[in-house]
TIFIDREN-274676 format. One record per residue: z, x, y of N, C-alpha, C in turn. Coordinates in steps of 0.1 Angstrom, whole numbers, plus 2048, in hexadecimal, padded with zeros to 3 digits. Layout:
# TIFIDREN-274676
ZXYZXYZXY/...
//
This chain:
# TIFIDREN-274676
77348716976C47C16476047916E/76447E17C75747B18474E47F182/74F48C18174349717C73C497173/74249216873C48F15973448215F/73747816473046B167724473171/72647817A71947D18771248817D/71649017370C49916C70648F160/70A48315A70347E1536F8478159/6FE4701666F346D16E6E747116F/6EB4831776DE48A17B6D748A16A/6DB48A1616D448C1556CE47F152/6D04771576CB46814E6BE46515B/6C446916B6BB4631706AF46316F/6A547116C695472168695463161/69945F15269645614B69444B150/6A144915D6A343F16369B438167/69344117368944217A680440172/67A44616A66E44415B67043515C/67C431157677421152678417161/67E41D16867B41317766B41417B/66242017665641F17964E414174/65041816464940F15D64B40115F/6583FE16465C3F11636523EA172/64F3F217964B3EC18663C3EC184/63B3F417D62A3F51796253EE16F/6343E616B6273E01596223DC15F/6143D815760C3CD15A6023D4162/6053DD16B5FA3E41715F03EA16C/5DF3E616F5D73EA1665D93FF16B/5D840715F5D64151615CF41716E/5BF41816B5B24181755BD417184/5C14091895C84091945CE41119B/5DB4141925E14201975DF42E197/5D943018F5CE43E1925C643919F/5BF4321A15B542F1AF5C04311B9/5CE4281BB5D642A1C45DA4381C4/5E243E1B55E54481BA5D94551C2/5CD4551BF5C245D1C25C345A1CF/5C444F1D55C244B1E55D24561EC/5DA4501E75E64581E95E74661EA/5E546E1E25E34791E15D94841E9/5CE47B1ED5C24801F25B84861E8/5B74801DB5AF4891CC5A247C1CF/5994831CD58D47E1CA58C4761BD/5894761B258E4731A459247919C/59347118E59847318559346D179/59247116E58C46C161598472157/59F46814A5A746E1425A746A138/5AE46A12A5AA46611E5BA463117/5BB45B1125C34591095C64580FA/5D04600F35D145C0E55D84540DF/5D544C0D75E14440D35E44410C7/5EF43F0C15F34430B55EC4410A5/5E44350AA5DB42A0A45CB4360A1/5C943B0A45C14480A75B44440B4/5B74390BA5B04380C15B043F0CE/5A24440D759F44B0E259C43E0EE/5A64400F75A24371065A043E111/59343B11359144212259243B12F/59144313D59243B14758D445152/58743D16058A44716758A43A176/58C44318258E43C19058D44619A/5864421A458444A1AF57944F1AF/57045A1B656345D1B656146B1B1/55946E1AE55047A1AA54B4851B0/54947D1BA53B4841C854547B1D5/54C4851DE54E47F1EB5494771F6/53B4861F25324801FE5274741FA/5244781EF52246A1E652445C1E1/52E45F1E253B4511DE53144B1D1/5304551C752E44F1BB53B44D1B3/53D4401AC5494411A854844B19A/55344D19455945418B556449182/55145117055044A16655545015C/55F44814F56744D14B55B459141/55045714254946513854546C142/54746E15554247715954B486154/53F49315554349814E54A4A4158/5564AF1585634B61625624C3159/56B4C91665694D61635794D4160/5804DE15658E4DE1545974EB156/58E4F715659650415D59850914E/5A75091505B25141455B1507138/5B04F913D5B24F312E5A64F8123/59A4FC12759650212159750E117/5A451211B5A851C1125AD518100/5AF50C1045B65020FC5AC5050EE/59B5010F25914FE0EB58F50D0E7/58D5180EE58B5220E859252C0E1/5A352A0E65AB52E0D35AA5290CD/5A65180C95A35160BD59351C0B5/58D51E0C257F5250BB5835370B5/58C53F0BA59354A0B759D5470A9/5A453A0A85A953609A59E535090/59652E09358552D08958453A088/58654208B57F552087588554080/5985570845A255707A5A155006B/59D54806A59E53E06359353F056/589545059580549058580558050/58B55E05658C56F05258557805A/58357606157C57B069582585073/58B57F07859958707D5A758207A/5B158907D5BC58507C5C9581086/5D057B08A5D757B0935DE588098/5E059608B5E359D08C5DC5A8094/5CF5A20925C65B10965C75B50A2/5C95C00A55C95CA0B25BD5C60B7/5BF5C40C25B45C30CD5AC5CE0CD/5AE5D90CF5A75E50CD59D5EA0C4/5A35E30BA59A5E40AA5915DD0AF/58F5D30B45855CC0B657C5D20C4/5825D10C957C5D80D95825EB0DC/57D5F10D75826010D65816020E6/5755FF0EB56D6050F957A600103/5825F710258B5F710D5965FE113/59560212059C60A1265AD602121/5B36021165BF5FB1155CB605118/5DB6071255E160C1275EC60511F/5F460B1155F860210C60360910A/61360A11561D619110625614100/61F6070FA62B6010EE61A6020E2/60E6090E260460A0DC60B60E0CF/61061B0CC61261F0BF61C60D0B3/62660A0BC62B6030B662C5F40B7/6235F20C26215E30C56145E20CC/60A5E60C65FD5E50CD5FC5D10D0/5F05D10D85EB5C20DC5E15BF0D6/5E65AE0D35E35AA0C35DA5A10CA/5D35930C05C75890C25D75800C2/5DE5840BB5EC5760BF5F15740CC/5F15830D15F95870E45F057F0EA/5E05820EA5D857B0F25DC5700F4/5D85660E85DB5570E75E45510EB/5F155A0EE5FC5530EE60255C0FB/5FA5601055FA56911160756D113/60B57A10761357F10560D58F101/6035901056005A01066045A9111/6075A41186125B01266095AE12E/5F65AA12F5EF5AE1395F15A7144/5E85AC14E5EC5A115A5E259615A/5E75911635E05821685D0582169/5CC5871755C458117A5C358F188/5B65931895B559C1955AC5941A0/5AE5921AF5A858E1B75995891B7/58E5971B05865981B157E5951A7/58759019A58458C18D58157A18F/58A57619958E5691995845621A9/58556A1B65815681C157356F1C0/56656B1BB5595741BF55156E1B8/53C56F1C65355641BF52C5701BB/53357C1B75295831AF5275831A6/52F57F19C52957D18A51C570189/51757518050D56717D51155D16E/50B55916D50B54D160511556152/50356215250656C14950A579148/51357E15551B58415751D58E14B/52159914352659B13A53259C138/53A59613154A5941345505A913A/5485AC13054D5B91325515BB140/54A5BC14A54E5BC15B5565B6161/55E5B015456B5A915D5725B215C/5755BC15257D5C815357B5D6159/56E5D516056A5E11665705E4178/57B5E51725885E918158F5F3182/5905FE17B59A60917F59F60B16F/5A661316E5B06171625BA611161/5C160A16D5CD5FB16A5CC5F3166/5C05EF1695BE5DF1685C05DB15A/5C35E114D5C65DA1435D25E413C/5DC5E11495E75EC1465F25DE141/5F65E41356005D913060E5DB136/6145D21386255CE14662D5CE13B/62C5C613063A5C11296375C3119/6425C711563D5D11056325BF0FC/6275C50F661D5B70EF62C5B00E6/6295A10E963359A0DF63D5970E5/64059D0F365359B0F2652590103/64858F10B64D58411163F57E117/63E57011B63556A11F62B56D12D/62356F13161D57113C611569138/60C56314460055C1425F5568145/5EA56413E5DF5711415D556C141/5CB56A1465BE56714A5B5574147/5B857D1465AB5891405B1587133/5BC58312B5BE58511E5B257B117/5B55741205AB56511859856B11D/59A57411E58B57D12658958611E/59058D11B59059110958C58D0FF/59258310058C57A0F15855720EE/57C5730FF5715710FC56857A0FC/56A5870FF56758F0F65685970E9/5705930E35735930D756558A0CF/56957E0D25625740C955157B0C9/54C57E0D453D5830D853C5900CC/54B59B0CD54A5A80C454A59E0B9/54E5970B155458F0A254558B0A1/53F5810A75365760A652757E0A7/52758A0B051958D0B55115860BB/51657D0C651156E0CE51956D0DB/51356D0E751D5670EE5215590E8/53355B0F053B5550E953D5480EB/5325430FB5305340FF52952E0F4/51B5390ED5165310E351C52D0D4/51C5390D052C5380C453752C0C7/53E52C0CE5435200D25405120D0/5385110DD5305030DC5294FF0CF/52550A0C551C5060B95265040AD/53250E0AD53D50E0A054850B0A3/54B5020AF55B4FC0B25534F20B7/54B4EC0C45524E10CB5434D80C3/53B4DD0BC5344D80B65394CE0AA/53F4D709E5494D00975534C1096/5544C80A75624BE0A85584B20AE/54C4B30B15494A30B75484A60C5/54B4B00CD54A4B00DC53E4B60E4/5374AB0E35294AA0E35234AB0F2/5304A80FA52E4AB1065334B5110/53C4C01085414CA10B53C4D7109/5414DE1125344EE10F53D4F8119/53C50711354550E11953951511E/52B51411F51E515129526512137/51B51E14252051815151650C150/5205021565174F615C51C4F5171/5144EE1775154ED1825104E1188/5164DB1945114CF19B5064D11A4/5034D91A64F34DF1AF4E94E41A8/4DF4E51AC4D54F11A44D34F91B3/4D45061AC4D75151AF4CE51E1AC/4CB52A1B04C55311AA4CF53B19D/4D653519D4E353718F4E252E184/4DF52318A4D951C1804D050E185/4C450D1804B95071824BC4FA180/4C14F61794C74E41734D34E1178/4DA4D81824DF4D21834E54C8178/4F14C81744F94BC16F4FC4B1177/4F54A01734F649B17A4FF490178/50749516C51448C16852149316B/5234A316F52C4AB17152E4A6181/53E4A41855464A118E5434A9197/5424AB1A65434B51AE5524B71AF/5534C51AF5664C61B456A4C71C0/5704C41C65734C31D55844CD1DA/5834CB1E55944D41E85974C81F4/59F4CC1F85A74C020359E4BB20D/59F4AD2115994A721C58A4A8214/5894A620957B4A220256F4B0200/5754BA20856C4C52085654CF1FB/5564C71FC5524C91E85504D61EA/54D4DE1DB54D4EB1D65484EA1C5/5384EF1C75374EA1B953A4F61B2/5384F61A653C50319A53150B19E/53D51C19B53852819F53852D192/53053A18A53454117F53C548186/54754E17855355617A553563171/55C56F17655C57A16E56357715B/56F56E15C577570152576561150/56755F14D56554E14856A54913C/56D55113157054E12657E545128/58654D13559554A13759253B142/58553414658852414D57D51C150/57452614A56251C14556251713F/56350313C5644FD13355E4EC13C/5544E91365514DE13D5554CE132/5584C51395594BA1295584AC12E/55E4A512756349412656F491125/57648812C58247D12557F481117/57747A1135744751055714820FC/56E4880FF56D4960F857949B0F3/58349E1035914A110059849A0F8/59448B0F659E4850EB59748C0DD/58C48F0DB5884920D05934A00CE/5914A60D959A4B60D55AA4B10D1/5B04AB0DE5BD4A30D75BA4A10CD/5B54980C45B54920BB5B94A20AD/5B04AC0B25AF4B20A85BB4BB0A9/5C14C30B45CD4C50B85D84C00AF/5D64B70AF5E34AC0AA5E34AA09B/5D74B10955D14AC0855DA4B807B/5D24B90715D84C506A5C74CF065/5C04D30705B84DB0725AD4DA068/5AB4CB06059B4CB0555954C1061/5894C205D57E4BB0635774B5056/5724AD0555704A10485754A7039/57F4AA03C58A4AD02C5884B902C/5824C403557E4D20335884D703C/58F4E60375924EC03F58D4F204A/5924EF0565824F706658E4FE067/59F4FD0665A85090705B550B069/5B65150645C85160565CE50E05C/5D85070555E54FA0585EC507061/5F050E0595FD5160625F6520071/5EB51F0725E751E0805E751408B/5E55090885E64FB08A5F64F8091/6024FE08460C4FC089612501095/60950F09560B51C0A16055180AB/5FE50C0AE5F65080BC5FF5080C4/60A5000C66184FF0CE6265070CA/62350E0C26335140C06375230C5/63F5200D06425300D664753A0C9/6435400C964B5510C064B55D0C0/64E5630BB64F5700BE6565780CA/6565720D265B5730E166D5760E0/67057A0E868057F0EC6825720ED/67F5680F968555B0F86875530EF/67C5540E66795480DA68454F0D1/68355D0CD68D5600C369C55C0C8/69D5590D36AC5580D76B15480D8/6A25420D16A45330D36A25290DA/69A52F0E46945230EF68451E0E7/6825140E967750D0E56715080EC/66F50C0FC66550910165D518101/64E518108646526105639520101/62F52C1016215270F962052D0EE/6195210E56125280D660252F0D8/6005300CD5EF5310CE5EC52D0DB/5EA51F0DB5DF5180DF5E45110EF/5F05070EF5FB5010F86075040F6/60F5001016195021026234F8107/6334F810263C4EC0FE6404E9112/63E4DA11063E4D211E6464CD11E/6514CF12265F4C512565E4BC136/6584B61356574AE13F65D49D140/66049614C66748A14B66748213E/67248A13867D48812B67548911F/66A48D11D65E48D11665A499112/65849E1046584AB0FF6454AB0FB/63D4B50FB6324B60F562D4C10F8/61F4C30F66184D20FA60E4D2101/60B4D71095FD4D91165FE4E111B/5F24DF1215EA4E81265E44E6136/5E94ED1435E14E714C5D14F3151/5CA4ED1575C34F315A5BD4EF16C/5B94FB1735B34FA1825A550217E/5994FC18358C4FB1825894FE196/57E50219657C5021A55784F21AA/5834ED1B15834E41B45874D41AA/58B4D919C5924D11945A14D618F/5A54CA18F5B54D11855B44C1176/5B74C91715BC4C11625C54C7158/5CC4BE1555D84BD14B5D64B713B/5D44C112E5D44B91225E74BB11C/5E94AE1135F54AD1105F34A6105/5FD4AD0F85FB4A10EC6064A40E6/61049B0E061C4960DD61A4900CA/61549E0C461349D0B561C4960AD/62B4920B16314880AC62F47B0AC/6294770B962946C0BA6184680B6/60F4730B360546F0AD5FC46B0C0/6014720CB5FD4680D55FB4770E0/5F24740E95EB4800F25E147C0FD/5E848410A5D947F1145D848C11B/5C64861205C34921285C148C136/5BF4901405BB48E14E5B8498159/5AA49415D5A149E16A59F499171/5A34A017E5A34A018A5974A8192/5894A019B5834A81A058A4AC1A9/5954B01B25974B41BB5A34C01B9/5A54C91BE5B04D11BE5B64D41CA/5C14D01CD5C64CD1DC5D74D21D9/5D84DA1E55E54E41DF5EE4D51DF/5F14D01E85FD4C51EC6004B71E5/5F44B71DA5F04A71D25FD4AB1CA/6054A21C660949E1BD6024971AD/6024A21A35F84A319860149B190/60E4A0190617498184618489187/61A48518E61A47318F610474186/6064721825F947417A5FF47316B/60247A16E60748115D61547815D/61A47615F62546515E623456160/61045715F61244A16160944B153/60445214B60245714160A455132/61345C13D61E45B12D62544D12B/62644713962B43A13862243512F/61643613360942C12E60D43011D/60D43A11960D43B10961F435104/62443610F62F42B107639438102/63B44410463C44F0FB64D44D0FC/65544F0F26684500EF66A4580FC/67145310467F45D10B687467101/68447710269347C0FC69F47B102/6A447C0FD6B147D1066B948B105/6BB48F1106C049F1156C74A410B/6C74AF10B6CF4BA0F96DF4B9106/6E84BB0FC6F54B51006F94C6103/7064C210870C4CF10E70F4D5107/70F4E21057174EC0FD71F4F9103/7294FF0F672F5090FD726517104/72951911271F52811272653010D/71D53A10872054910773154E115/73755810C73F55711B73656311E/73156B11D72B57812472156F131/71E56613271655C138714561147/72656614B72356D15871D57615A/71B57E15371558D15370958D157/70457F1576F458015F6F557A16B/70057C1746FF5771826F6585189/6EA5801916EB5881996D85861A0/6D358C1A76C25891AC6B858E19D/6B058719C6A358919269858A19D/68E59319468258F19667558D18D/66A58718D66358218265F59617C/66059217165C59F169657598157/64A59F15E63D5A416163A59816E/6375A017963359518262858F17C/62658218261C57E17D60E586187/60958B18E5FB59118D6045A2193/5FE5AA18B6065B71916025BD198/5FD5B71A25F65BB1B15FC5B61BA/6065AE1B960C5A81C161C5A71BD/6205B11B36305B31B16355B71BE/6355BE1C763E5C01D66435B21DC/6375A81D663759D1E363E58F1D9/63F5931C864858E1C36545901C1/65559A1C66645A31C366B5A01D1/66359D1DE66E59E1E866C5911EB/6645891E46635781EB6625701DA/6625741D366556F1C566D56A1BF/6795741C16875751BB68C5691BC/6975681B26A055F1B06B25621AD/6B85591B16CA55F1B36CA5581A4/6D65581966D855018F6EA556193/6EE5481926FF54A19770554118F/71054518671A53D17A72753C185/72A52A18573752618674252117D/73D52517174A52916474551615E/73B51216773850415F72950015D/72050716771450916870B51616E/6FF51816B6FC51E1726EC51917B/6EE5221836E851E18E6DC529191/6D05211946C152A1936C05281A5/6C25311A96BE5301BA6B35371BF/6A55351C069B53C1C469A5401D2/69754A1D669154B1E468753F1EB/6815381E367452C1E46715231DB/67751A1E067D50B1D46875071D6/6894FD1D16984F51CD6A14FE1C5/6AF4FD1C46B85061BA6B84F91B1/6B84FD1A66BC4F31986C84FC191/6CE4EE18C6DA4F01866D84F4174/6DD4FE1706D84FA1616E54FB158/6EA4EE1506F14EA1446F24F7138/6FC4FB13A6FD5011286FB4F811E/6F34FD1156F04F31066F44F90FB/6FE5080FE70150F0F16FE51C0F6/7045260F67025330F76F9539101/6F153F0FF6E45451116DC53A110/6DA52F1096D552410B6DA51A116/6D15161206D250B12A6C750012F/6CA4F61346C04EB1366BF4E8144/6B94E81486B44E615A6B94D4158/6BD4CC1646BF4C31636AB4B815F/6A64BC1686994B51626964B8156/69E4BA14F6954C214169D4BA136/6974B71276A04B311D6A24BC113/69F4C711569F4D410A6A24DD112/6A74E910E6AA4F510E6A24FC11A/6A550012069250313069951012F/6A35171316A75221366AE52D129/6AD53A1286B153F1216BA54F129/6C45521266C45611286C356A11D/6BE5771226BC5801166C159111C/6C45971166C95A31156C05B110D/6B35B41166AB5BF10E6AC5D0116/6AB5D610C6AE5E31116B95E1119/6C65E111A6CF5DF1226CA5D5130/6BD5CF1346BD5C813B6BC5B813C/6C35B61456C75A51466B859E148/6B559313F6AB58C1406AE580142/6A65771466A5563148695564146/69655F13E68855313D686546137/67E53F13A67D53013967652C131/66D53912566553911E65753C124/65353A12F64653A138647546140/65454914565454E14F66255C14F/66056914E66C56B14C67257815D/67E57715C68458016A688585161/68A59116E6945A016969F5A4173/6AD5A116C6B55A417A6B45B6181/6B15B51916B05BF1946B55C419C/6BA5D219F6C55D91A36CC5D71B0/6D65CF1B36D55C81C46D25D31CD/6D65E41CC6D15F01D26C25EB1D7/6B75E91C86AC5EB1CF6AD5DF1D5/6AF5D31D16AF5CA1DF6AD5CA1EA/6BC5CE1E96BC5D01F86B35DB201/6AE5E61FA6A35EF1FE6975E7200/6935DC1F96845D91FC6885D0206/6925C520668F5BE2116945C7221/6A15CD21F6A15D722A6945DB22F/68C5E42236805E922B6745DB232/6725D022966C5C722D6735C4241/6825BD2416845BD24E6835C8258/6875D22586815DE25E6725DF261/66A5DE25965D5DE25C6575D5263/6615C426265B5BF26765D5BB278/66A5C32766715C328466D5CC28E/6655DA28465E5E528D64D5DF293/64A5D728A63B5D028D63C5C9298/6475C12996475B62A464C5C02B5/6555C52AD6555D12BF64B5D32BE/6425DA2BA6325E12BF62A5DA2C2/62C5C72BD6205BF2C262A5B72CE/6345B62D16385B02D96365BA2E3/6405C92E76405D42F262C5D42F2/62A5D72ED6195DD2EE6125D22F7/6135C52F260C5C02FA6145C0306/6245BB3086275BE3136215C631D/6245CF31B6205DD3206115DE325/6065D73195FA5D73205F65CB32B/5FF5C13276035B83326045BC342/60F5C63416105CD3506065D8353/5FE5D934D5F45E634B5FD5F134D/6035F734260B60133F609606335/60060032B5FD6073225F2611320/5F661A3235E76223255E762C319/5DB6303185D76373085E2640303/5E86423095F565330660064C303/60163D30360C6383036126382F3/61C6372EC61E63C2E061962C2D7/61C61E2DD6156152D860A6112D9/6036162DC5F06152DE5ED6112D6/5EB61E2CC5E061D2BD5E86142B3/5F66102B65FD60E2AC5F75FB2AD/5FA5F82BA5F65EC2C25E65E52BF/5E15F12C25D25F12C05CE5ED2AE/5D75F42A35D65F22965D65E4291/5E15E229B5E75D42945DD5C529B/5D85CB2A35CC5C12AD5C05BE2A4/5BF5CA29E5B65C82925B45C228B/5C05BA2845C35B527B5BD5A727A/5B85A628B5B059628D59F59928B/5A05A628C5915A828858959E27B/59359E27058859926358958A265/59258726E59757627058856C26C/58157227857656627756D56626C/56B57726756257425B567570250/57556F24B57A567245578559246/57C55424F57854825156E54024E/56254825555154425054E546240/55654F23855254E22B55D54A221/55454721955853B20E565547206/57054320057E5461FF57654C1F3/5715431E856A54A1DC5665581DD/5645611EC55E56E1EB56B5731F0/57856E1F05855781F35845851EA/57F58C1E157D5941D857159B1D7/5685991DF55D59D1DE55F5A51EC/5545B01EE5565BD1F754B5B4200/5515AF21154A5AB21A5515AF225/54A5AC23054A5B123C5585AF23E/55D5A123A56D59D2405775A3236/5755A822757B5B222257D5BE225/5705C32275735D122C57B5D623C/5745CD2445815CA25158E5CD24D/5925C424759F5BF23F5A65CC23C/59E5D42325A55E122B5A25EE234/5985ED23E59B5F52495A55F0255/5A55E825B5AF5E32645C05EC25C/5C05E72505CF5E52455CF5F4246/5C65FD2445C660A23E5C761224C/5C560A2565CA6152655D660F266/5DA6042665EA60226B5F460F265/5F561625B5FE62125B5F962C261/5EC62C2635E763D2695ED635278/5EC62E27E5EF62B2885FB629290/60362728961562B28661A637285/60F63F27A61464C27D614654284/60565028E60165729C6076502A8/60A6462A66146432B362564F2B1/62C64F2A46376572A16346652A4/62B66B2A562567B2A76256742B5/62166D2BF61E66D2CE62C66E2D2/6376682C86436652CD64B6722CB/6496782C464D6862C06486912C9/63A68D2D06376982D363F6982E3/64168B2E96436882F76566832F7/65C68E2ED66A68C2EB6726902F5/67C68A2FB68769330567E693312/67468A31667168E32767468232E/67868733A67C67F34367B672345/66D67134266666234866B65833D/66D65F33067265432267F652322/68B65D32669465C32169E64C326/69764C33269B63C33869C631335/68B63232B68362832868361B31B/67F61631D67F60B313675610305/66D61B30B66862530067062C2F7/67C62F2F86846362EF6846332E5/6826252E568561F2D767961C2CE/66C6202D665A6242CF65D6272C1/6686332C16666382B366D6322AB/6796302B167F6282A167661629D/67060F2A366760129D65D60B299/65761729E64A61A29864C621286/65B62728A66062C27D65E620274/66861727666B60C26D65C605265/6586042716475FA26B640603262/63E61426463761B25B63F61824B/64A61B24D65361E24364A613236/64B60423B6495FC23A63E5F8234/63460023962460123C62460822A/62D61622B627621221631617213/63B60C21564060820662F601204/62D5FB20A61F5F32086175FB204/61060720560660C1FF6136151F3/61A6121F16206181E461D60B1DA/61D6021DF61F5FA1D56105F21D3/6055FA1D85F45F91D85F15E71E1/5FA5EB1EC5F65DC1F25EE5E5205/5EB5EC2095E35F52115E15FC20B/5D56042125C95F52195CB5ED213/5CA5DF2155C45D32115B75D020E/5B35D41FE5A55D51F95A55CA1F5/5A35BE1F45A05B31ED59A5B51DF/58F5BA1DE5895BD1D558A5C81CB/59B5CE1CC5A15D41C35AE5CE1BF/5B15C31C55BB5BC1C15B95B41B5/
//
C-alpha cells in the first residue's frame, strides 16, 4: 500500500506543483515574471505570443534587446528563431505538395540526381521528401564546418553545404524506420524547393507561404543587426543576440540556412499558430491538403510509432509531453537566440517565445510553464499502469544512441553516451552515464511512461534480432558488453599511458634527465603541443571552429604527431631493450604507458577523430 501511495505521488506531483505555481502567481501581471525570470536566469529578453481559444493573438515582451544599449524589448521587435524555422518551411514544401508539384513520396534523387547520395537500403527504401520533413532519412546531423564558419555569404549556394567527401551524405539508419534529427536534411529541401520553383527558395518562400499567411514581417532572407560588408542595411528592429554575461553576437550567414534562417514577430508566429491549428484554406481556398495538415504532428511510419508510442515528429512538429500537458513544437537555437513554438490543436490554444540570449545554464522551461499556466491549458492525467510484456527482461543490458546523433562523433557517444536499462520485475530503470536515472512505469506491453511524462515516453523494439529503446526522438541500440568493455578498457589504458608520459616526462625534465635519447622525449614533446593552438583559439571567434586557421591547423598537426610520437618513443624502447642502465629503472615501464596511449591514439584515428581536422568534422 505504501508504494502504491509514494508511486501515485511521484505521478501526481508535476500537477501538484503546476497548480501550487499558478496559485502563487495569480494575479501576477505575465510582463513581470518574464522580467523577473530574465533577471534570474541571466537572458537579456524576451518577446512571445499567445493563442487563445477565442482566436485571439496576445503579445508581450520584457527585458532588453541591445545590452549595451539598454533599449527595451518591444512586443513587434523583430528575433531570429533557428530550427523553428523549419516549422514555416515544410509547410512551404506542403504548398508544393499540394500543389502537385511533388509528392511526399518522391525520392530525393529524382529531384536532385547530382547528389553524392550513399544509400545501402536505395533499391528498396530510397530517401523520400517525407524522411526529410520528418528527419527520418538516416542522414546525419550537422558537420562542424557546415554549422561553425564565417565563410559562406548571404548567397552562398546551398549546393556547398554538401561539398565534403563521399560520406557526408551517407545514410546510418534504413529511410523511414527511426528518427534522427538532421539539419542537412532540412538543407535539402531547400534545395529541392530552388530545383521545383527555379528561384532561390528564401524568395519562393517569403512570396508563396509567409506572404499568404499575413507575415509581413517575417523573411527567410539573411537579415542582421550591423551593416557589414555582407550586408549593407542594418535591421533596426531585429534583437541583437547575446551569450552569457551579456556578450552580443550579431547574425552571421550559414552553409545549411534553409535548416535555421528565419527572421519574424511574436505576432507573426501567432499568425503561423493560428494557421497550424486550422484546417489548411486561407479565405475558404485550399493553400495545403487537410490530410497533410493532419501529418504536421503525427509520428509514423517509424518502428516506434508502429509499435505504438505516440510521441515522435510529423511533417512539420513534434508530440510534447511536457508538465502534464500534451501538444506539438518545435524548439529552435539561432546564434545567440533560443525559441520555443507550441500549439495544443484541441484546445484551439498556442504560444510562441524568443529569447535574445542563448546561455548553456538559463533555465528555458520555466518560460514555457508560465505560458501554459497563462493559457489556462487541462492537466492530463498519467496513462495508468499496465501489464508488461513478460519478455520485458530481455532488454536488460548497456545501449548506445544509434544513429548517433552527428556521426563524427559516434566513439565519443558510444563511450560517454551510453545508457544501462535494468528491469526489477516492477519497473524499469533508464541509467545513463550523464543525467539523472528515471524510473519508467509499464503502461502495457514494450510500452512505458517516465514518471514526468503523462503518455507513453519509452518504447522497446526488437529489429533484425537487435534490441532497441527509443522514446520516439531518440533511439539506442543494445551493445555487445565484449565491445564495451573493449572501448572503455582501451579508453582507460590510454588514458593511464598519457598521464605516465606527462607526469614521468616532465618529472624527469624536472631533474634534467631528460635528454633527447630518452624514450619519453618526442612522446612528451607531442603532448606539449597540444597547448600550442590554445591561444589562437582563444583570440578567435568559436564561429570559425570549422573553418581552416592558424589554431585549426595547429590543432590537427599537434593531434596528428601524438601517435608518430608514441610510436618513436616504442622503437627507442625496443631499440635500447635488455641494457644495464634500464633494467633497474623506472624506465622499464616506458614501453608498456607508451604501448597503452598509442593503442588508444590508433582506436581514434579508426574512428576518424586524428588528426583533429575541425574542418572535416
Amino acid at each position: 500500500m505504501a508504494a502504491r501511495a509514494s508511486a501515485w505521488l511521484r505521478r501526481a506531483l508535476p500537477a501538484l506543483l503546476l497548480c501550487a505555481t499558478a496559485a502563487h502567481a495569480a494575479g501576477a501581471p505575465l510582463e513581470a515574471e518574464f522580467a523577473a525570470g530574465l533577471k534570474e536566469e541571466g537572458l537579456a529578453g524576451a518577446v512571445w505570443s499567445e493563442v487563445l481559444p477565442d482566436g485571439t493573438v496576445r503579445t508581450g515582451a520584457a527585458g532588453v534587446r541591445d545590452t549595451a544599449k539598454q533599449i527595451p524589448m518591444q512586443a513587434d521587435t523583430r528575433v531570429q528563431v533557428g530550427s523553428v524555422g523549419k516549422v514555416a518551411l515544410a509547410l512551404g514544401v506542403l504548398r508544393l505538395i499540394s500543389e502537385d508539384r511533388l509528392t511526399l513520396d518522391t525520392p530525393l534523387q529524382q529531384v536532385l540526381p547530382e547528389l553524392a547520395l550513399k544509400n545501402p537500403w536505395q533499391a528498396s527504401d530510397p530517401v523520400r521528401i517525407r524522411h526529410l520533413l520528418a528527419h527520418t532519412s538516416g542522414l546525419d546531423n550537422v558537420r562542424f564546418w557546415q554549422a561553425f564558419s564565417l565563410n559562406p555569404a548571404p548567397d552562398t549556394p546551398l549546393a556547398e553545404a554538401f561539398d565534403g567527401g563521399r560520406n557526408l551524405l551517407r545514410v546510418r539508419a534504413r529511410p523511414g524506420s527511426r528518427y534522427a534529427y538532421s539539419n542537412m536534411g532540412y538543407g535539402l529541401l531547400g534545395m529541392v524547393i530552388e530545383k521545383v520553383t527555379g528561384q532561390p527558395y528564401e524568395r519562393y518562400l517569403d512570396a508563396q507561404l509567409l506572404q499568404p499567411l499575413g507575415m509581413t514581417d517575417s523573411t527567410f532572407a539573411f537579415v542582421t543587426q550591423v551593416s557589414t560588408q555582407l550586408s549593407a542595411q542594418a535591421d533596426p528592429r531585429l534583437a541583437m543576440g547575446h551569450f552569457e554575461h551579456g556578450v552580443a553576437q550579431p547574425a552571421v550567414p550559414q552553409y545549411l540556412r534553409p535548416a535555421a534562417q528565419f527572421t519574424t514577430t511574436a505576432a507573426d508566429m501567432g499568425k503561423l499558430a493560428q494557421f497550424l491549428m486550422g484546417d489548411g484554406k486561407l479565405q475558404d481556398k485550399r493553400f495545403i491538403d487537410l490530410a497533410l495538415m493532419g501529418a504536421l504532428s503525427e509520428p509514423a511510419g517509424t518502428d516506434a510509432a508502429q509499435a505504438g508510442l505516440e510521441t515522435g515528429h510529423g511533417l512539420a512538429l513534434a508530440v510534447r509531453d511536457r508538465h502534464n500537458v500534451v501538444g506539438a513544437c518545435h524548439p529552435g537555437t539561432a546564434v545567440g537566440f533560443r525559441a520555443m513554438l507550441c500549439i495544443y490543436p484541441e484546445q484551439d490554444s498556442a504560444f510562441f517565445v524568443a529569447f535574445n540570449t542563448d546561455a548553456e545554464a538559463a533555465d528555458y522551461e520555466r518560460f514555457n510553464r508560465l505560458l501554459l499556466r497563462d493559457l489556462e491549458l487541462p492537466l492530463r492525467a498519467p496513462a495508468p499502469h499496465g501489464t508488461p510484456a513478460p519478455t520485458v527482461e530481455n532488454w536488460q543490458g548497456v545501449y548506445v544512441p544509434s544513429p548517433s546523433p552527428m556521426a563524427s562523433m559516434a566513439w565519443v557517444d558510444a563511450v560517454f553516451g551510453f545508457t544501462r536499462l535494468k528491469w526489477d520485475g516492477e519497473s524499469l530503470f533508464l541509467i545513463p552515464f550523464q543525467g539523472e536515472p528515471k524510473e519508467l512505469e509499464p503502461v502495457g506491453g514494450l510500452l512505458f511512461r517516465a514518471s514526468d511524462r503523462s503518455t507513453a515516453s519509452h518504447v522497446l523494439l526488437q529489429e533484425d534480432g537487435k534490441h532497441i529503446l527509443s522514446d520516439g526522438l531518440r533511439s539506442y541500440e543494445r551493445a555487445s558488453m565484449l565491445r564495451m568493455l573493449v572501448l572503455w578498457g582501451s579508453l582507460a589504458l590510454g588514458a593511464a599511458g598519457l598521464l605516465y608520459v606527462l607526469l614521468v616526462g616532465v618529472w624527469r625534465a624536472a631533474r634534467r634527465s631528460l635528454a633527447r635519447g630518452d624514450h619519453l622525449f618526442a612522446p612528451l614533446l607531442s603532448m606539449l603541443a597540444l597547448l600550442l593552438p590554445a591561444p589562437f583559439f582563444y583570440f578567435q571567434s568559436y564561429l570559425r571552429l570549422g573553418d581552416v586557421t592558424i589554431a585549426s591547423v595547429l590543432l590537427a598537426l599537434a593531434t596528428g604527431a601524438l601517435p608518430l610520437a608514441m610510436a618513436f618513443g616504442l622503437a627507442r624502447c625496443w631499440r635500447s631493450r635488455g641494457t644495464a642502465a634500464e633494467a633497474g629503472s623506472l624506465a622499464k615501464w616506458d614501453w608498456v604507458a607508451l604501448l597503452a596511449a598509442l593503442q588508444l591514439l590508433l582506436v581514434l584515428a579508426w574512428w576518424g577523430l586524428l588528426p583533429l581536422r575541425l574542418w572535416q568534422l
